[in-house]
N, C-alpha and C positions, 0 to 999 in steps of 0.2 A: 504494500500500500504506500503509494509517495504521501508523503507528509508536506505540509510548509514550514522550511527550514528558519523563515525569519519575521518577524510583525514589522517591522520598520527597517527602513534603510538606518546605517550606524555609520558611524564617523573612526574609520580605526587610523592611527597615526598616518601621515602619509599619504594618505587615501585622497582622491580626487573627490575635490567639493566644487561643484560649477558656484559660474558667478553671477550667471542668468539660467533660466529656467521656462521652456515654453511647454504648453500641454494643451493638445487635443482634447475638445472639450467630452470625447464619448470616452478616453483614458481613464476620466473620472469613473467610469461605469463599473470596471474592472478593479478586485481587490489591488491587484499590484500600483494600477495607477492612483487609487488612493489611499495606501499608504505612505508613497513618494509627495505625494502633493500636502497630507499630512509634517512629511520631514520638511519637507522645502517652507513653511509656512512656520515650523517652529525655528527651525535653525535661522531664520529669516530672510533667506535669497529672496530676491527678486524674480518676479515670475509674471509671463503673460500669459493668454491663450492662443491657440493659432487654427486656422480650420487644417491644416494640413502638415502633416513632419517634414514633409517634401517640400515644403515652400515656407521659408523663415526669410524675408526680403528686409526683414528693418535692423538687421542689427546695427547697434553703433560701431562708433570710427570713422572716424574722416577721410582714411585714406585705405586703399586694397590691404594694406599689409597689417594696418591696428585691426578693421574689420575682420583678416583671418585670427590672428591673434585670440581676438574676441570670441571668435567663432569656436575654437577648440576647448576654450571655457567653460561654454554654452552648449546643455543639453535640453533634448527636445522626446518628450515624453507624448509615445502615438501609439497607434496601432498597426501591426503589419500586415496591409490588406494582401499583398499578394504570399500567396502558400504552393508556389512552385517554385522549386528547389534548384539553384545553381552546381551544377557538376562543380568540385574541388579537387581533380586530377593537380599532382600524384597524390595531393596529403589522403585524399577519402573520395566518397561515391559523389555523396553533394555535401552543400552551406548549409549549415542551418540557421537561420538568421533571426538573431536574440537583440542585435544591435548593430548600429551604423558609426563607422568613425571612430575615432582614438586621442585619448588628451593628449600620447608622447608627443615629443616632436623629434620625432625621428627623421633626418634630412634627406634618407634614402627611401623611404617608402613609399609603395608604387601605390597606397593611398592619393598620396598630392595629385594623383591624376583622374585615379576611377572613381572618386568621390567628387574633381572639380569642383563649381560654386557652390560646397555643400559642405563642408568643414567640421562643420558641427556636429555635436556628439548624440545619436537618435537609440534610443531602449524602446524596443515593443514590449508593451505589456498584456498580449494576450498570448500568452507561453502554453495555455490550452490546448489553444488552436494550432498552433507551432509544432506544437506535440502530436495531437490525432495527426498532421501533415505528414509526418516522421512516420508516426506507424505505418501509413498507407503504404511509403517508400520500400518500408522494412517487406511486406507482407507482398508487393509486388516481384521484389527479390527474392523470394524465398524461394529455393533451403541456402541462398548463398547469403554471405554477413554484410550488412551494410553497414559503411560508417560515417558518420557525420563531422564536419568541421565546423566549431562552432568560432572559430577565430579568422574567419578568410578577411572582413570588412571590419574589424575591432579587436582590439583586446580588453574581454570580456572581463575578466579576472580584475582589470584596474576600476569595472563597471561593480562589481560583483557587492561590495558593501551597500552599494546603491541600490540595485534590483532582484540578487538575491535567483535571478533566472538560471545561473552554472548551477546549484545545487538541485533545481527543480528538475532539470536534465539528468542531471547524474542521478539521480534517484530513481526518476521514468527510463533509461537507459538500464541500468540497473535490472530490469524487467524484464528487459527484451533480450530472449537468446539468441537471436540474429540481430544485435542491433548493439554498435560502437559507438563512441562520443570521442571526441578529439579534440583538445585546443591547446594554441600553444599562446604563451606570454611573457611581456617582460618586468610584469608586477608580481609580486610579493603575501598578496592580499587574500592567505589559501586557509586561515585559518577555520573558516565559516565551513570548509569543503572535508575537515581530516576527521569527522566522525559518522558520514554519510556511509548507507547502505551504497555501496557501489560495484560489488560482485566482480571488480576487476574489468567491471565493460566499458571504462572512461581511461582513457591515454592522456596523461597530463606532462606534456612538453614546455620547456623554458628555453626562450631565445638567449644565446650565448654568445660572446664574442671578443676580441683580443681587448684590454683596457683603453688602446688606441683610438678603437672604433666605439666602446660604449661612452669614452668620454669626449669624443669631437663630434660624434654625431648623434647623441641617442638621449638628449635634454629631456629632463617631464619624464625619465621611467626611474624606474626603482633600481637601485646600484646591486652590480655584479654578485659583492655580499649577499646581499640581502635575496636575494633570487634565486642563489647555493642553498643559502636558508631554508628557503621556501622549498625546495628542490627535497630536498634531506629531510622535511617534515611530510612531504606528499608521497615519499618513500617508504616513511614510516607509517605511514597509514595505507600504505598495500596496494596504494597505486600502480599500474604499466606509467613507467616514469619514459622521459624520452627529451632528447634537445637539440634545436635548429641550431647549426652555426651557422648566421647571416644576417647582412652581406658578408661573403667572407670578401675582405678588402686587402687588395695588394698595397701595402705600405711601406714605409723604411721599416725594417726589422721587423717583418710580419712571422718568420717563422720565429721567431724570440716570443712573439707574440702568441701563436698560436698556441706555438708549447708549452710556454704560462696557462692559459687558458686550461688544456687540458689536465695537464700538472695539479693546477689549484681542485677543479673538479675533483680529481680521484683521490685528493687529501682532504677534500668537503664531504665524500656523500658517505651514507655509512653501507655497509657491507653487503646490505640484501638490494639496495639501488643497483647493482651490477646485472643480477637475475633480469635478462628478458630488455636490456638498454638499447633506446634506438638513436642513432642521428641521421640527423637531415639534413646534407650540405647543400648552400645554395648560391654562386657568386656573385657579386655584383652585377648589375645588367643594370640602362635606362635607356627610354626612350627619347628621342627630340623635343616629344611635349614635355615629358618630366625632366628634363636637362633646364628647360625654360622656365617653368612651373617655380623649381627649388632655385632655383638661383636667383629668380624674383621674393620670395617667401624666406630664403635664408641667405640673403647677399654675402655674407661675412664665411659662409660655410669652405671648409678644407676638402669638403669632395672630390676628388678627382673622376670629374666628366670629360675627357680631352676623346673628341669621336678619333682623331688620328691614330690614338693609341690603341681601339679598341678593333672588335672585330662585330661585325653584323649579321646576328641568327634572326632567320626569318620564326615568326611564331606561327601558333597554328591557325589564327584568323586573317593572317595577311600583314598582320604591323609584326615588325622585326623591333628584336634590340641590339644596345649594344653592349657586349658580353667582353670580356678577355681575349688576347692569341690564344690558340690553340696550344701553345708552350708554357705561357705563364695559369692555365686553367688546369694542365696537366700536374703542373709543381704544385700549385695550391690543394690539387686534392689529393697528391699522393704524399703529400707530409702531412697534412691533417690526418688524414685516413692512415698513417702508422703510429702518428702520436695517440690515435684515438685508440687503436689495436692493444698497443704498448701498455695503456692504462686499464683497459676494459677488452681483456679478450675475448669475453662472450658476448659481448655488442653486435648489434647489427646496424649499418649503415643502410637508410631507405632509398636514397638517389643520391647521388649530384650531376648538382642542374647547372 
């Protein structure tokens, strides 16, 4: 029987507090959306209404780049009318979509593009209907396992003190013999998640990365520590643990980097973290809009976009990006992938992209 894991949204250290707050006025109808609108009103954010999540046209700032700023502050609390399901090849089958958008600001994320004039941070609150969605999926696959990514458009987990919808999943997941849950992140905030029924049918992965790359381009997330942390509590609670390294970024002394990285991991996690470990390697890549996009939104940023340096992989819809040589994408993943071996020999690596 899933339970409801929480009456109100909580404030835990750290934790993402918007600074404006808009809400669909049928949100109110749904217990989740009034207990949020509850919190928003005692802790006393500012909050309008809006007829649609999809259209928030007034925010303030005077100029493109305060109004993003604003924008990533600002959550908008709706309802998710459409219940068809985006494919999430390699991570799973499809999205499951619990929310839109992400407070970090991460300067490589292919967010700045597939979200465009939409920045701002969107929670559905009919996780019901989210759910029956899911089953359908499950039951049209059957006897094969389907699995769901509930991280493709957010990081849910920095959402999670707020809407309380990861635990809802993993509890309904939990349920389902053919049915997986997937997210990965770079927040810290998994307390609420380590005493849930979850029967081992939720895969809980943390984005990882050289100190280079989390401290020049990964503002607004929760620090490396703190995510090991997290990592080694979600282990202890009998999680399938798992972790993205990405972007993995070519930099001065990336392999000093790398090797750190994994190094510290295998001195962080405790013993039974190793049982059943996945990575996910995935290089940098962007395209021409998000080369444009980021360097309007983060002028000051050390990204290295230089298109001469790179090489051009077509994708599967027709826009290409731009990826590493074939030489420097080789090195990058055959030191990763022994550093990784070295410390976790019964690790399995999923791709690299």
């Amino acid at each position: 029987m899933r339970t409801t894991t929480m009456e109100r949204p909580v404030r835990t250290k750290g934790s993402f507090v918007p600074e404006l707050v808009y809400f669909e006025p049928n949100a109110l109808d749904y217990p989740k959306g009034q207990r949020i609108f509850e919190w928003v009103k005692e802790t006393g954010i500012p909050y309008r209404m809006t007829t649609s999540h999809n259209r928030i046209t007034n925010l303030p700032g005077e100029t493109e780049l305060e109004q993003y700023k604003i924008a990533k502050r600002t959550l908008v609390v709706g309802i998710r009318k459409t219940l068809k399901f985006d494919t999430s090849k390699p991570s799973a089958e499809y999205a499951i979509p619990i929310a839109t958008g992400c407070m970090g600001h991460c300067h490589y994320c292919y967010l700045q593009t597939t979200l465009g004039a939409k920045p701002y941070i969107r929670v559905y609150v009919n996780t019901d209907a989210i759910m029956e969605a899911a089953k359908g999926y499950i039951e049209e696959r059957a006897p094969e396992i389907t699995r769901f990514e509930a991280a493709c458009t957010s990081d849910p987990v920095g959402l999670e003190p707020i809407t309380g919808s990861l635990a809802e999943l993993i509890e309904f997941m939990a349920e389902q013999p053919l049915g997986r849950l997937r997210f990965v992140t770079k927040f810290h905030h998994v307390d609420s998640l380590l005493n849930l029924t979850h029967n081992g049918n939720t895969r809980i992965r943390f984005s990882v990365n050289s100190k280079y790359v989390i401290k020049n381009f990964e503002p607004a997330t929760s620090s490396f520590e703190q995510r090991i942390e997290a990592a080694a509590k979600i282990a202890g609670a009998g999680y399938p643990l798992g972790f993205i390294i990405a972007p993995i970024i070519w930099h001065d002394n990336w392999e000093e980097g790398y090797s750190e990285l994994l190094d510290s991991l295998a001195k962080a996690l405790p013993k039974e973290a190793s049982g059943g470990l996945t990575f996910e390697l995935i290089q940098h890549r962007f395209t021409k809009t998000a080369k444009s996009v980021i360097e309007k939104r983060y002028p000051k940023t050390k990204l290295e976009m230089d298109i001469e340096k790179r090489k051009y992989k077509w994708g599967r819809w027709g826009q290409g990006k731009y990826v590493y040589p074939d030489e420097q994408a080789y090195a990058l993943r055959m030191h990763i992938s022994e550093r990784i071996f070295e410390h976790f020999p019964d690790a399995n690596i999923d791709y690299f992209t």
